[in-house]
mmCIF file of the N, C-alpha and C atoms, coordinates in Angstrom:
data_MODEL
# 
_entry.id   MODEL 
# 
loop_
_atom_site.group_PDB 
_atom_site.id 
_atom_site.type_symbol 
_atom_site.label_atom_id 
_atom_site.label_alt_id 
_atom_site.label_comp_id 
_atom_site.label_asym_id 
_atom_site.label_entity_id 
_atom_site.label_seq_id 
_atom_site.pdbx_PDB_ins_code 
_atom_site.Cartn_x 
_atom_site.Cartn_y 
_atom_site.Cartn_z 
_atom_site.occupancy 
_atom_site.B_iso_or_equiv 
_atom_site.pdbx_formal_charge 
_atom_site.auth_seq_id 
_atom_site.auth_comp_id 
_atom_site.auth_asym_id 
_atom_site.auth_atom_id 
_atom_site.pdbx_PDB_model_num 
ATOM 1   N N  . UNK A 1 1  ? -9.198  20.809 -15.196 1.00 0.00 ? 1  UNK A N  1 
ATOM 2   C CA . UNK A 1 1  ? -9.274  20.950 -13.754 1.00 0.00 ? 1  UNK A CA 1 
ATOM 3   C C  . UNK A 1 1  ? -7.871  21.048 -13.153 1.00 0.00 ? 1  UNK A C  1 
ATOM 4   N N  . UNK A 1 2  ? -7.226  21.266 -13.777 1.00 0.00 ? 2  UNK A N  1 
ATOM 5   C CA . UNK A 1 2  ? -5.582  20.757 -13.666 1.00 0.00 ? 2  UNK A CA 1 
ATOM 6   C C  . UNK A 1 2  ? -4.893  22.483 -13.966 1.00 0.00 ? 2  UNK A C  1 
ATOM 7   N N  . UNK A 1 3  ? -5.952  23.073 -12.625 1.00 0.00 ? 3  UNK A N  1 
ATOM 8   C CA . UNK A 1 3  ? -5.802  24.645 -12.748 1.00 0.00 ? 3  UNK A CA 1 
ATOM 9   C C  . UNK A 1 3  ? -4.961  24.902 -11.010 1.00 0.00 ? 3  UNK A C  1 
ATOM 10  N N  . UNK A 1 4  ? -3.620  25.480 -11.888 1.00 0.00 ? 4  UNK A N  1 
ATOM 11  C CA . UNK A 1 4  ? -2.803  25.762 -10.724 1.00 0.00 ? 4  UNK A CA 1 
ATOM 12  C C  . UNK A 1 4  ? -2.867  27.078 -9.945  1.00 0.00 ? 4  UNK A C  1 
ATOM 13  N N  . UNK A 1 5  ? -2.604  27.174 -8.096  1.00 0.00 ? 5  UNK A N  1 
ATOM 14  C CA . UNK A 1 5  ? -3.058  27.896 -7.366  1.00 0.00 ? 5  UNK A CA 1 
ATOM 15  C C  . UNK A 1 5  ? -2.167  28.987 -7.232  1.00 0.00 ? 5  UNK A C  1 
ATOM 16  N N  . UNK A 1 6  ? -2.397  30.267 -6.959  1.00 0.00 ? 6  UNK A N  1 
ATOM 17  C CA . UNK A 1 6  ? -1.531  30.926 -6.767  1.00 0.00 ? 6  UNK A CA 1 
ATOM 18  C C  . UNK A 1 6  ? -0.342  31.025 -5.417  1.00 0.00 ? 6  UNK A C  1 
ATOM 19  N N  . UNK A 1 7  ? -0.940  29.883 -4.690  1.00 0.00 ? 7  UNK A N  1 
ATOM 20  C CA . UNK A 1 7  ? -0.533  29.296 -4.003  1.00 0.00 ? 7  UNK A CA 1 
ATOM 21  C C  . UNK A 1 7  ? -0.529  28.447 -2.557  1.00 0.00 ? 7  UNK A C  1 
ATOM 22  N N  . UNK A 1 8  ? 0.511   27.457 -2.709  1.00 0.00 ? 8  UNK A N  1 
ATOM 23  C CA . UNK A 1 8  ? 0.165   25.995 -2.708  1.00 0.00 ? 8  UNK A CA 1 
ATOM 24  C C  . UNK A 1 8  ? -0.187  25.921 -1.032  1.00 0.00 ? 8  UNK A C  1 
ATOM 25  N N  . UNK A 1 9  ? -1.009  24.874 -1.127  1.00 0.00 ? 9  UNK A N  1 
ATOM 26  C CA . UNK A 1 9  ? -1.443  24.854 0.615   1.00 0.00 ? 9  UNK A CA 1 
ATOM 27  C C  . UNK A 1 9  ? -0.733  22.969 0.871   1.00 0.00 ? 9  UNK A C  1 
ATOM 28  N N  . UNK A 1 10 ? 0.051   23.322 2.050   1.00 0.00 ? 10 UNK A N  1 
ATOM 29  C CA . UNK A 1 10 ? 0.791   21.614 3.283   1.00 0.00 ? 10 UNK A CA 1 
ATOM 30  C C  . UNK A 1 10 ? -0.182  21.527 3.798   1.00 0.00 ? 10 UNK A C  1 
ATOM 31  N N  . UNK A 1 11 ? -0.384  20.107 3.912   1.00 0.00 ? 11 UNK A N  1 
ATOM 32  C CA . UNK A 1 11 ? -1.293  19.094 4.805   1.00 0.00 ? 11 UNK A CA 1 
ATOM 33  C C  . UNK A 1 11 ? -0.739  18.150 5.303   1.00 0.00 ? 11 UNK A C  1 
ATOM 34  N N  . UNK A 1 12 ? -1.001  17.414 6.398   1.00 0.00 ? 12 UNK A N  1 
ATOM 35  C CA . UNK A 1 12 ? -0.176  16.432 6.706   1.00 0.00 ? 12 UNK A CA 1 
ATOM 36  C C  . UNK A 1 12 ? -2.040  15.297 6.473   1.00 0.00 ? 12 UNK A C  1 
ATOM 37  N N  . UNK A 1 13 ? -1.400  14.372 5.490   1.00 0.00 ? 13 UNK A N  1 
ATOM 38  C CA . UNK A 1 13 ? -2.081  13.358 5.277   1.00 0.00 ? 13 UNK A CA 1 
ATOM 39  C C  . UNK A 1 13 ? -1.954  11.866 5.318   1.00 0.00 ? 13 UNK A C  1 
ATOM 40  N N  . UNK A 1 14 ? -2.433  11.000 5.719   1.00 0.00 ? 14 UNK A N  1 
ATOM 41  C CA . UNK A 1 14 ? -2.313  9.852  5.893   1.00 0.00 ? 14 UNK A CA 1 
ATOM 42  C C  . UNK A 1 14 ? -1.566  9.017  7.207   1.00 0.00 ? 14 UNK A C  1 
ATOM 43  N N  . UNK A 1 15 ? -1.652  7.910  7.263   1.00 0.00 ? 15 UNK A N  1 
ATOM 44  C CA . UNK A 1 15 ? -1.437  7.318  8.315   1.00 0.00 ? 15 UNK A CA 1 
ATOM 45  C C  . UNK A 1 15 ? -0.308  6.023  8.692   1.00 0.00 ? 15 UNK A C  1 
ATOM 46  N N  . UNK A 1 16 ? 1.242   7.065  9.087   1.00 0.00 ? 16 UNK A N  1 
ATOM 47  C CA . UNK A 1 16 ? 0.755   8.157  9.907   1.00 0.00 ? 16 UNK A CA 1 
ATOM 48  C C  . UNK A 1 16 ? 1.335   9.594  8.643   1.00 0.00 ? 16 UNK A C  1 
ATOM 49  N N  . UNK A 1 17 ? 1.195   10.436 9.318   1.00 0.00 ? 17 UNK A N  1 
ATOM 50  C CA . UNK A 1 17 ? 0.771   11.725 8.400   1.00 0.00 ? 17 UNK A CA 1 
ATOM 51  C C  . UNK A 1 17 ? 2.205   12.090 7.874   1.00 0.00 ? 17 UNK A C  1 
ATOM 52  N N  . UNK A 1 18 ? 2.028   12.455 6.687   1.00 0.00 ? 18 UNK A N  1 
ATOM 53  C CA . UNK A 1 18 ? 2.974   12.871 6.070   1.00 0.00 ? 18 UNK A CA 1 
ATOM 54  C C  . UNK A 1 18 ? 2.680   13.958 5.485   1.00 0.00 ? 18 UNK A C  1 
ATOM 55  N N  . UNK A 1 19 ? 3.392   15.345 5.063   1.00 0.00 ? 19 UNK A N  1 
ATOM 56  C CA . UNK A 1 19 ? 3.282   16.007 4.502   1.00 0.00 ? 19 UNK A CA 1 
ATOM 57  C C  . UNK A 1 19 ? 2.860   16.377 3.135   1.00 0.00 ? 19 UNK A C  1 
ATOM 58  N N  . UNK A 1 20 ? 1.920   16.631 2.637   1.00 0.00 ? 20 UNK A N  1 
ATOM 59  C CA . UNK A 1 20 ? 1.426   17.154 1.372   1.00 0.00 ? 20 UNK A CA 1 
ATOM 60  C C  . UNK A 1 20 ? 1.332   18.164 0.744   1.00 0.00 ? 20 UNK A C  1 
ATOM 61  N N  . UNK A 1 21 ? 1.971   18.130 -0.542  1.00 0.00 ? 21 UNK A N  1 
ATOM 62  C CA . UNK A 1 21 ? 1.366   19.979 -1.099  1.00 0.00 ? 21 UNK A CA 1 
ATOM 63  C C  . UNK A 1 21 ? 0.541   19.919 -2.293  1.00 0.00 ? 21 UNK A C  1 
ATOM 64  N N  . UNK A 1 22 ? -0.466  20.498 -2.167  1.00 0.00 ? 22 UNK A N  1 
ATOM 65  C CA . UNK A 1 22 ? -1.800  20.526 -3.297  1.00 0.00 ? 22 UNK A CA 1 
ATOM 66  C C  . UNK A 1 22 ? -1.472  21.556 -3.720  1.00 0.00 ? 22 UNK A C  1 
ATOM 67  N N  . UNK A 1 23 ? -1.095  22.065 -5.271  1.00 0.00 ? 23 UNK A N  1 
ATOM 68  C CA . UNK A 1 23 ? -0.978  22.727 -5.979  1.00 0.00 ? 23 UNK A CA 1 
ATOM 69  C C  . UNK A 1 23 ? -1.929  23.288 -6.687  1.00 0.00 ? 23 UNK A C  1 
ATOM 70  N N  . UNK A 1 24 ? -2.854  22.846 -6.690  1.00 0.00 ? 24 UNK A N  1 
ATOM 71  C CA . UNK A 1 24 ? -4.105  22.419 -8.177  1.00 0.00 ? 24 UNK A CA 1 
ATOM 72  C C  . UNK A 1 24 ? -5.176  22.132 -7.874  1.00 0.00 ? 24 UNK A C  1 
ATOM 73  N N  . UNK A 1 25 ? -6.293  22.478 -8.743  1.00 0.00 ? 25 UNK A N  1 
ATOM 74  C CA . UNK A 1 25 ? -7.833  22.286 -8.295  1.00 0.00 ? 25 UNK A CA 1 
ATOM 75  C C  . UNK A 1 25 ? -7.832  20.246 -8.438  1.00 0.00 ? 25 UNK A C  1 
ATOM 76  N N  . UNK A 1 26 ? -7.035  20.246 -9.061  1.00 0.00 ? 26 UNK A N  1 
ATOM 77  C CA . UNK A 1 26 ? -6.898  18.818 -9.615  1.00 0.00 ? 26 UNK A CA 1 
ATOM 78  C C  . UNK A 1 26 ? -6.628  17.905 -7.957  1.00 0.00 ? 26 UNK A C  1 
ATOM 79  N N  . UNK A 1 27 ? -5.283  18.628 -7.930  1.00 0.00 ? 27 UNK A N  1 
ATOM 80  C CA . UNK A 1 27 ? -4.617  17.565 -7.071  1.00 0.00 ? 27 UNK A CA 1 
ATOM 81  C C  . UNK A 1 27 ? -5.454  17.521 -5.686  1.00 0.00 ? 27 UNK A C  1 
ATOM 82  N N  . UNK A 1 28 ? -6.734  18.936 -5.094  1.00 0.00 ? 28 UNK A N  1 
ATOM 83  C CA . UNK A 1 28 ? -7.735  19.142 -4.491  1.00 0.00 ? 28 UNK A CA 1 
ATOM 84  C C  . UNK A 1 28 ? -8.263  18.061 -4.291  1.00 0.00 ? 28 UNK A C  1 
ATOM 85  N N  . UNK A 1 29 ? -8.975  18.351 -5.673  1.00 0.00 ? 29 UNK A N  1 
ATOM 86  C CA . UNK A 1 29 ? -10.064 17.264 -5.589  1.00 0.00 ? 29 UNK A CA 1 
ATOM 87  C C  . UNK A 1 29 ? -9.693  15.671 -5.618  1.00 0.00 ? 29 UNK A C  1 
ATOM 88  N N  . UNK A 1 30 ? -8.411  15.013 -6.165  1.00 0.00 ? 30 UNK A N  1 
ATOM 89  C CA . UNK A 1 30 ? -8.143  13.895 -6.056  1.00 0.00 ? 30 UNK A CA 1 
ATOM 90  C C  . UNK A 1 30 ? -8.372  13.545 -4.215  1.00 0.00 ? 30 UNK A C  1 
ATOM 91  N N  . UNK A 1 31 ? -6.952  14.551 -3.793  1.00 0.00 ? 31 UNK A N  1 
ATOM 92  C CA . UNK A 1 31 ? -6.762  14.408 -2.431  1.00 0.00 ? 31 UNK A CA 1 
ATOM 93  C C  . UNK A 1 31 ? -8.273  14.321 -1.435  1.00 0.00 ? 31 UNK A C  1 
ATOM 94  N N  . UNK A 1 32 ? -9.450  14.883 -2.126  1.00 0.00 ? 32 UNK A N  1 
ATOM 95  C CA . UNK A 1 32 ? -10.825 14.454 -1.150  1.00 0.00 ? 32 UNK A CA 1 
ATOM 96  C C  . UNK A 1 32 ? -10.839 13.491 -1.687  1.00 0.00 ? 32 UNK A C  1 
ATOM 97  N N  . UNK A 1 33 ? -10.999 13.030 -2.804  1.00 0.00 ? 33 UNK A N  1 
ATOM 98  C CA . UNK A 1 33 ? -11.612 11.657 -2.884  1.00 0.00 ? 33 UNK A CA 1 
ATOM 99  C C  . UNK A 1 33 ? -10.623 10.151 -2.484  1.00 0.00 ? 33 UNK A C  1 
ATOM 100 N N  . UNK A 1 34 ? -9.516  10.350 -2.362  1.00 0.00 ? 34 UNK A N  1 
ATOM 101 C CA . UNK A 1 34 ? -8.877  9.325  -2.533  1.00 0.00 ? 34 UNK A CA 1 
ATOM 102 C C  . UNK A 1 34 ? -8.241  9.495  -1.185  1.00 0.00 ? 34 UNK A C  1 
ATOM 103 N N  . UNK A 1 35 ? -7.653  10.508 -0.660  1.00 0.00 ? 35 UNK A N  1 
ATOM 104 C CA . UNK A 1 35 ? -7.248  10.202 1.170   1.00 0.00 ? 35 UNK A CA 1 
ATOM 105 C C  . UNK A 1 35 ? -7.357  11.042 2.120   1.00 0.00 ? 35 UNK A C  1 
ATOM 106 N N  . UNK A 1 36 ? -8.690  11.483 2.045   1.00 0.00 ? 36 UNK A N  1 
ATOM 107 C CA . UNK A 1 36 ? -9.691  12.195 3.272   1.00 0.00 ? 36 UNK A CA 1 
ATOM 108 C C  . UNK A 1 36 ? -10.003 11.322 3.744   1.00 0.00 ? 36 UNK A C  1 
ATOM 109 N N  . UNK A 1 37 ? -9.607  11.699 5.538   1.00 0.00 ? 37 UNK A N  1 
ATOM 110 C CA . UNK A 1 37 ? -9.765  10.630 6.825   1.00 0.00 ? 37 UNK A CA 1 
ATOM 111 C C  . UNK A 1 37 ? -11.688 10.567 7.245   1.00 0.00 ? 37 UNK A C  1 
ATOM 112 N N  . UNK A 1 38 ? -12.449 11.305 6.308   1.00 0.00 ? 38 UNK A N  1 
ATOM 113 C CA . UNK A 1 38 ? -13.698 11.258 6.364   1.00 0.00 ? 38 UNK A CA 1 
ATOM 114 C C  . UNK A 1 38 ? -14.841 11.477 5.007   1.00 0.00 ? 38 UNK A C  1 
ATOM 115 N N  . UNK A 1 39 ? -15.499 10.811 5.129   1.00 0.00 ? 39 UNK A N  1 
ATOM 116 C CA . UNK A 1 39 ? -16.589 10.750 4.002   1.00 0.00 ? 39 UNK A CA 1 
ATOM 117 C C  . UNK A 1 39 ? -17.487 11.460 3.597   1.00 0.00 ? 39 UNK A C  1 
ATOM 118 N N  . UNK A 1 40 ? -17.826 12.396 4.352   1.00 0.00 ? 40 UNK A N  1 
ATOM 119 C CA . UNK A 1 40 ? -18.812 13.089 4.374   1.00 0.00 ? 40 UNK A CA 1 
ATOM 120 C C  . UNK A 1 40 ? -18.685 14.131 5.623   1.00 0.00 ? 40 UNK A C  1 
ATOM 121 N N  . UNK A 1 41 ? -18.965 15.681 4.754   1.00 0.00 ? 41 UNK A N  1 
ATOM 122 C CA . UNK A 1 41 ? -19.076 17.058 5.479   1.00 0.00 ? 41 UNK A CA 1 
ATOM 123 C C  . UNK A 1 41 ? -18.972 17.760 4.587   1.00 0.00 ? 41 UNK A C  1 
ATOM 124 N N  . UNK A 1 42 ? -19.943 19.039 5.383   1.00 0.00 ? 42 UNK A N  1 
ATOM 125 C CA . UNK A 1 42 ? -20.463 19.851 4.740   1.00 0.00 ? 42 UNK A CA 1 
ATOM 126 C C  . UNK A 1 42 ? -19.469 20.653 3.561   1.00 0.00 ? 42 UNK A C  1 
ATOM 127 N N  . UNK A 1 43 ? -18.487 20.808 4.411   1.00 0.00 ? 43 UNK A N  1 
ATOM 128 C CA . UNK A 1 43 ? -17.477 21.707 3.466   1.00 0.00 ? 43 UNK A CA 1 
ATOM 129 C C  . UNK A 1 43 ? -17.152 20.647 2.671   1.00 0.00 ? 43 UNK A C  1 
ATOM 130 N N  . UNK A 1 44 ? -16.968 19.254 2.931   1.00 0.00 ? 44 UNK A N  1 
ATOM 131 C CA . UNK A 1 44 ? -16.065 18.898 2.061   1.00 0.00 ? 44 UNK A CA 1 
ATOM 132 C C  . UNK A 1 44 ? -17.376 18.319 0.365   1.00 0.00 ? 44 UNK A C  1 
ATOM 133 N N  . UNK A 1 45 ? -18.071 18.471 0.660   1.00 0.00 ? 45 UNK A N  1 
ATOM 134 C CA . UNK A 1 45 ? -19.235 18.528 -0.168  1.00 0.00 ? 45 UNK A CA 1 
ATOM 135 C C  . UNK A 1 45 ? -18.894 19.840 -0.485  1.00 0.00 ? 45 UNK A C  1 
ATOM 136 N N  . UNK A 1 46 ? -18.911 20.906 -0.313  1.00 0.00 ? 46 UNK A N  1 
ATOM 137 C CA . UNK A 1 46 ? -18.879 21.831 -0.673  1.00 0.00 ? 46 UNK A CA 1 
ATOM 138 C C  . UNK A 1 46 ? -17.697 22.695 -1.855  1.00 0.00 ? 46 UNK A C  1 
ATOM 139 N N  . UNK A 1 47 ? -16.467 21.922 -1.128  1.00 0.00 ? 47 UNK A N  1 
ATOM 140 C CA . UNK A 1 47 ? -15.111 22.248 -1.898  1.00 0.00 ? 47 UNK A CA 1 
ATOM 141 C C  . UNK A 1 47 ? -15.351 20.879 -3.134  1.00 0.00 ? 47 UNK A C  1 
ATOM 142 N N  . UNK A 1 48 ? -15.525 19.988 -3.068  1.00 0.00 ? 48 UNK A N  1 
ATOM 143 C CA . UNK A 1 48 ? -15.651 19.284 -4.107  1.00 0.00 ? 48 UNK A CA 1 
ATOM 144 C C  . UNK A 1 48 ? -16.481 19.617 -5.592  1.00 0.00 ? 48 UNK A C  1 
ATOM 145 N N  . UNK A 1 49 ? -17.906 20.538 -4.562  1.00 0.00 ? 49 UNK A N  1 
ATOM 146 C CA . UNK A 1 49 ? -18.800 20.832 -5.896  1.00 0.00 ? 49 UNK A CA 1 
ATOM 147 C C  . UNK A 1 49 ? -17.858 22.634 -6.225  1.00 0.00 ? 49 UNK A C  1 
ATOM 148 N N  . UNK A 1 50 ? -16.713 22.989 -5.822  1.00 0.00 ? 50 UNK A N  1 
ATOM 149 C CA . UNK A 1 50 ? -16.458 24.001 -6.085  1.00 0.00 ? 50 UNK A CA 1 
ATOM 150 C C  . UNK A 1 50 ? -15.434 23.659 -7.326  1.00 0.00 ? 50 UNK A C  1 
ATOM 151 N N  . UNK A 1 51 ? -14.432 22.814 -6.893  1.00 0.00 ? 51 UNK A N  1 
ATOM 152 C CA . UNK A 1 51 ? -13.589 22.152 -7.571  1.00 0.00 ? 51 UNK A CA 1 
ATOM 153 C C  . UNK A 1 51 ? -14.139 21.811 -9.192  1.00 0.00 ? 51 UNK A C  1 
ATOM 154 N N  . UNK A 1 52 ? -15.275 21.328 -8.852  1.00 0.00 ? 52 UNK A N  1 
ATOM 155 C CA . UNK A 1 52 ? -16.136 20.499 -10.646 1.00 0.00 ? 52 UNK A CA 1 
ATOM 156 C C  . UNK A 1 52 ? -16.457 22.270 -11.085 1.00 0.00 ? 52 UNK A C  1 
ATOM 157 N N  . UNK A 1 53 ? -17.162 22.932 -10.546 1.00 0.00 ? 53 UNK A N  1 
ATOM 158 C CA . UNK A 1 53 ? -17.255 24.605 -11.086 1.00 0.00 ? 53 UNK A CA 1 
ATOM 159 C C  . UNK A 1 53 ? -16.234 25.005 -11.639 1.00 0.00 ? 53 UNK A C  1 
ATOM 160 N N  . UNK A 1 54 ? -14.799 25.061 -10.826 1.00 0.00 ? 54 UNK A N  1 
ATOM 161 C CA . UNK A 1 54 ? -13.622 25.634 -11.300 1.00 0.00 ? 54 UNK A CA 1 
ATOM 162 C C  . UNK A 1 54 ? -13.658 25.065 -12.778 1.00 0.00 ? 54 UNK A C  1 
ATOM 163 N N  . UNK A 1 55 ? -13.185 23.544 -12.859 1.00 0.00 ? 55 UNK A N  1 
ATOM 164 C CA . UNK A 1 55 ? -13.003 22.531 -14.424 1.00 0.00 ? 55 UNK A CA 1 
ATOM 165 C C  . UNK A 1 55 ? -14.169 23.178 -15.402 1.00 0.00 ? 55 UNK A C  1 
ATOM 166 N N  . UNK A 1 56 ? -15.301 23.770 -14.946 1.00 0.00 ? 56 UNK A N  1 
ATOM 167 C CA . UNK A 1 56 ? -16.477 24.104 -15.489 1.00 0.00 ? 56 UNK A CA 1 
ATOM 168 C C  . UNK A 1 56 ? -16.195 25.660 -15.951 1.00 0.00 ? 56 UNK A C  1 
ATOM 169 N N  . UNK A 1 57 ? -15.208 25.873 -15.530 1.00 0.00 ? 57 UNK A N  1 
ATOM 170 C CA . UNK A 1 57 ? -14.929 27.579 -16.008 1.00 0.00 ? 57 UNK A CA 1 
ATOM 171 C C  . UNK A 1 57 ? -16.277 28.443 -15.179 1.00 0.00 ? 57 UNK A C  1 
ATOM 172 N N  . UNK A 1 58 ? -17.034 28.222 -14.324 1.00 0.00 ? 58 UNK A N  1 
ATOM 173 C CA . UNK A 1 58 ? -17.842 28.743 -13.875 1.00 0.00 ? 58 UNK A CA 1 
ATOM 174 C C  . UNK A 1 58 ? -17.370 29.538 -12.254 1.00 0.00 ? 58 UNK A C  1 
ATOM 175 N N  . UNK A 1 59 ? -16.398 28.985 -11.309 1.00 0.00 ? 59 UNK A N  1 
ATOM 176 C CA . UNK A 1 59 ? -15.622 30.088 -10.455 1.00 0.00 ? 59 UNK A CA 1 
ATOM 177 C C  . UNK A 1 59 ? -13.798 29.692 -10.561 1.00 0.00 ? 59 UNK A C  1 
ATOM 178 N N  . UNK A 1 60 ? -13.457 30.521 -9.888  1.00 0.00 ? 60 UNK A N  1 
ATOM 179 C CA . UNK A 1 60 ? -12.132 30.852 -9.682  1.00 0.00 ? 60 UNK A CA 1 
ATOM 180 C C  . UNK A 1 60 ? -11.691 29.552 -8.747  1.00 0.00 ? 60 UNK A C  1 
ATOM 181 N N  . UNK A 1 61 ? -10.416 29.819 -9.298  1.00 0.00 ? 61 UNK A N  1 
ATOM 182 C CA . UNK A 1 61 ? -8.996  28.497 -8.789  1.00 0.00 ? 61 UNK A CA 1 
ATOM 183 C C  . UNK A 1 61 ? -8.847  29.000 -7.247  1.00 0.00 ? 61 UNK A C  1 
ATOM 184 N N  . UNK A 1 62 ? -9.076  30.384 -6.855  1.00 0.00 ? 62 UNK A N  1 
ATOM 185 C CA . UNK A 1 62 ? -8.383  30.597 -5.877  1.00 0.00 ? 62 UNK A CA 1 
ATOM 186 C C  . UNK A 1 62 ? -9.709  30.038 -4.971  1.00 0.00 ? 62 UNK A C  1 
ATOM 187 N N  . UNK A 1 63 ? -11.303 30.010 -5.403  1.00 0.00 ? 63 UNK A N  1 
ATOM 188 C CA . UNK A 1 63 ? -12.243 30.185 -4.753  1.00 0.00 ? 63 UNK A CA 1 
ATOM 189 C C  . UNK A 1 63 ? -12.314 28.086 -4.282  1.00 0.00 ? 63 UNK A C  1 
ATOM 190 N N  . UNK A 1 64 ? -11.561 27.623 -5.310  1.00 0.00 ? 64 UNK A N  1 
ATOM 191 C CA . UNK A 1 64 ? -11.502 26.455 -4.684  1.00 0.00 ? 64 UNK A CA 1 
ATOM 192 C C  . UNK A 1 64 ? -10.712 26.158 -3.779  1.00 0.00 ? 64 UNK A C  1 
ATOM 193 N N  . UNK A 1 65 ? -8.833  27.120 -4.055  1.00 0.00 ? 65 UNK A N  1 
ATOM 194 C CA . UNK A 1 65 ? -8.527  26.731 -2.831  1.00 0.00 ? 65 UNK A CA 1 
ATOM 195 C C  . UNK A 1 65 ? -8.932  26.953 -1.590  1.00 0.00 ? 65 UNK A C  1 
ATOM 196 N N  . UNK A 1 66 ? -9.581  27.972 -1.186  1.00 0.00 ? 66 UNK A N  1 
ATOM 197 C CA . UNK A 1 66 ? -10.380 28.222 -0.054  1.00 0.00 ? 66 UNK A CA 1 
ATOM 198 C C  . UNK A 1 66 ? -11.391 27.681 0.709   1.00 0.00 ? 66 UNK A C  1 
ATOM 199 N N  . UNK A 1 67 ? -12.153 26.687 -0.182  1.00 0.00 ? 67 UNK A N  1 
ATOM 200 C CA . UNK A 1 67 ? -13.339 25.665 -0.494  1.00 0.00 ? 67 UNK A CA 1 
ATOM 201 C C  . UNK A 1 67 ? -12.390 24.470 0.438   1.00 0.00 ? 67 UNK A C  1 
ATOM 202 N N  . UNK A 1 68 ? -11.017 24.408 -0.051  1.00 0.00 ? 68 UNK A N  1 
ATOM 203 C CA . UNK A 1 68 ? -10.369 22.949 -0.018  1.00 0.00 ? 68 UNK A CA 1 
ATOM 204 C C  . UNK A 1 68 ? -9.957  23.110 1.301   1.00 0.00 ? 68 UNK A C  1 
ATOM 205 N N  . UNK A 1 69 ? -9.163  23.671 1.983   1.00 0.00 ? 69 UNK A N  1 
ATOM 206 C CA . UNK A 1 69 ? -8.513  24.851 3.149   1.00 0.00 ? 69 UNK A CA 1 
ATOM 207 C C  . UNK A 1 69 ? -9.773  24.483 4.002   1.00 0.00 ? 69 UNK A C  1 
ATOM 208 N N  . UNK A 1 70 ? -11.182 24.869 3.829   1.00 0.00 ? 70 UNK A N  1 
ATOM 209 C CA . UNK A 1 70 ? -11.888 24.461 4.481   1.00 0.00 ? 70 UNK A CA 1 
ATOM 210 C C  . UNK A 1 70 ? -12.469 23.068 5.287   1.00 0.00 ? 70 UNK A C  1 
ATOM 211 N N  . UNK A 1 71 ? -12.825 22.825 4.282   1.00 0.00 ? 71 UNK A N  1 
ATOM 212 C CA . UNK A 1 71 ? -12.438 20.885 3.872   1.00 0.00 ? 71 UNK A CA 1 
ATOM 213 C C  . UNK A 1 71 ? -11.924 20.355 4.915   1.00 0.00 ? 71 UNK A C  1 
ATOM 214 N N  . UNK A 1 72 ? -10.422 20.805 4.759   1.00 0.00 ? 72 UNK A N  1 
ATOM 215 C CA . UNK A 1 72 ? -9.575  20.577 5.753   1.00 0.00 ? 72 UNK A CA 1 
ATOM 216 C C  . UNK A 1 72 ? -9.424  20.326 6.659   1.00 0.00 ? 72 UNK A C  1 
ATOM 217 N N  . UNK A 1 73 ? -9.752  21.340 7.168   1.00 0.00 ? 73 UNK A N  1 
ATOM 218 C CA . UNK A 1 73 ? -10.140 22.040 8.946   1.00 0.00 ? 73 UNK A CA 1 
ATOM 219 C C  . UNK A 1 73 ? -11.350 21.100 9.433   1.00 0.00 ? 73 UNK A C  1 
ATOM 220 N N  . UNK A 1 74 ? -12.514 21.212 8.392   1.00 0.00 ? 74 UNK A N  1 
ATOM 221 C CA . UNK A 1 74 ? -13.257 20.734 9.055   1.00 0.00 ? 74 UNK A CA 1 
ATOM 222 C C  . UNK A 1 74 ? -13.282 18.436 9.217   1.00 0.00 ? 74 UNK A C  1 
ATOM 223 N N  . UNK A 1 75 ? -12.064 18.299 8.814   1.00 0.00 ? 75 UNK A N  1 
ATOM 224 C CA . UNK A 1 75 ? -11.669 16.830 8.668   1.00 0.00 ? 75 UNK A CA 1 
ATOM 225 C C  . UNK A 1 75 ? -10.574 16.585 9.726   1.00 0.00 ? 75 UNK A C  1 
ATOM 226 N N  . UNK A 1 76 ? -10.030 17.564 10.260  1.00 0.00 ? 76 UNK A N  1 
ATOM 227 C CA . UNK A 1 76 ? -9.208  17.861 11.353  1.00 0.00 ? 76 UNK A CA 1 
ATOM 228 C C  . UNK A 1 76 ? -8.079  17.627 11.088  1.00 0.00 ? 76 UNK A C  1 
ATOM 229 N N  . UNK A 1 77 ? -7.831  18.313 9.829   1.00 0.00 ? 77 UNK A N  1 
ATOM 230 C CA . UNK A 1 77 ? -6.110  17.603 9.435   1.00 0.00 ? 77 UNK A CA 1 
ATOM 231 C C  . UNK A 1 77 ? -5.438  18.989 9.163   1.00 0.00 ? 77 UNK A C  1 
ATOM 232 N N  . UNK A 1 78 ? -3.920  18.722 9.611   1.00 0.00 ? 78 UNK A N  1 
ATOM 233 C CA . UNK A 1 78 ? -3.255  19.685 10.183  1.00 0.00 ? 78 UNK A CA 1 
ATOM 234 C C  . UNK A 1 78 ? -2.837  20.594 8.703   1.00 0.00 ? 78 UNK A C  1 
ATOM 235 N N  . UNK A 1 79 ? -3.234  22.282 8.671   1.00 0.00 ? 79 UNK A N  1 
ATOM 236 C CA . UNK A 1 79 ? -3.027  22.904 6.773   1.00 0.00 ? 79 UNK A CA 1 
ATOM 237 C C  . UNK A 1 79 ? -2.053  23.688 7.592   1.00 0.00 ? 79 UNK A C  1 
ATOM 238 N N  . UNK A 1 80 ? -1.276  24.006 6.645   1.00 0.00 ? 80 UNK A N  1 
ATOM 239 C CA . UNK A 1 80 ? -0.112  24.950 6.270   1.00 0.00 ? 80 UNK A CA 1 
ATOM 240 C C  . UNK A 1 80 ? -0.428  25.381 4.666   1.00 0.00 ? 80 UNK A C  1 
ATOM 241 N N  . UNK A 1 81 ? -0.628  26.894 4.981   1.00 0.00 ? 81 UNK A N  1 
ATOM 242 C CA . UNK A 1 81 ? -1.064  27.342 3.507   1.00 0.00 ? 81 UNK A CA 1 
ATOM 243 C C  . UNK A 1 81 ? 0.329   28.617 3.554   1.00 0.00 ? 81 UNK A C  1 
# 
């Protein structure tokens, strides 16, 4: 899962926010589970089950970052891709 993006998307995460760069379906999916300012949404259900596909060889790295990007937005945290 430790599949790198063609390129990297800034977030400002945590509190108070600091800048982040997710490289990786990996570092994706850590970053939902471990310091997303919310628990539950649709996308972010969504980029997560995209993320386990990617590790699964079943879609594309880029199709997660887009999944994640989403995520994002919809958690209201500030992306720079």
């Amino acid at each position: 899962m430790n599949t790198p993006w063609t390129q990297p998307v800034v977030l400002s995460l945590g509190e108070p926010p600091e800048e982040t760069i997710i490289e990786t379906t990996q570092g994706a999916a850590w970053a939902m589970i471990e310091d997303w300012p919310i628990e539950d949404g649709t996308a972010l259900d969504r980029a997560l089950a995209i993320c386990a596909a990617v590790d699964a060889g079943k879609r594309k790295p880029e199709e997660a970052r887009q999944a994640f990007i989403e995520a994002a937005l919809e958690a209201g945290i500030l992306v720079r891709s």
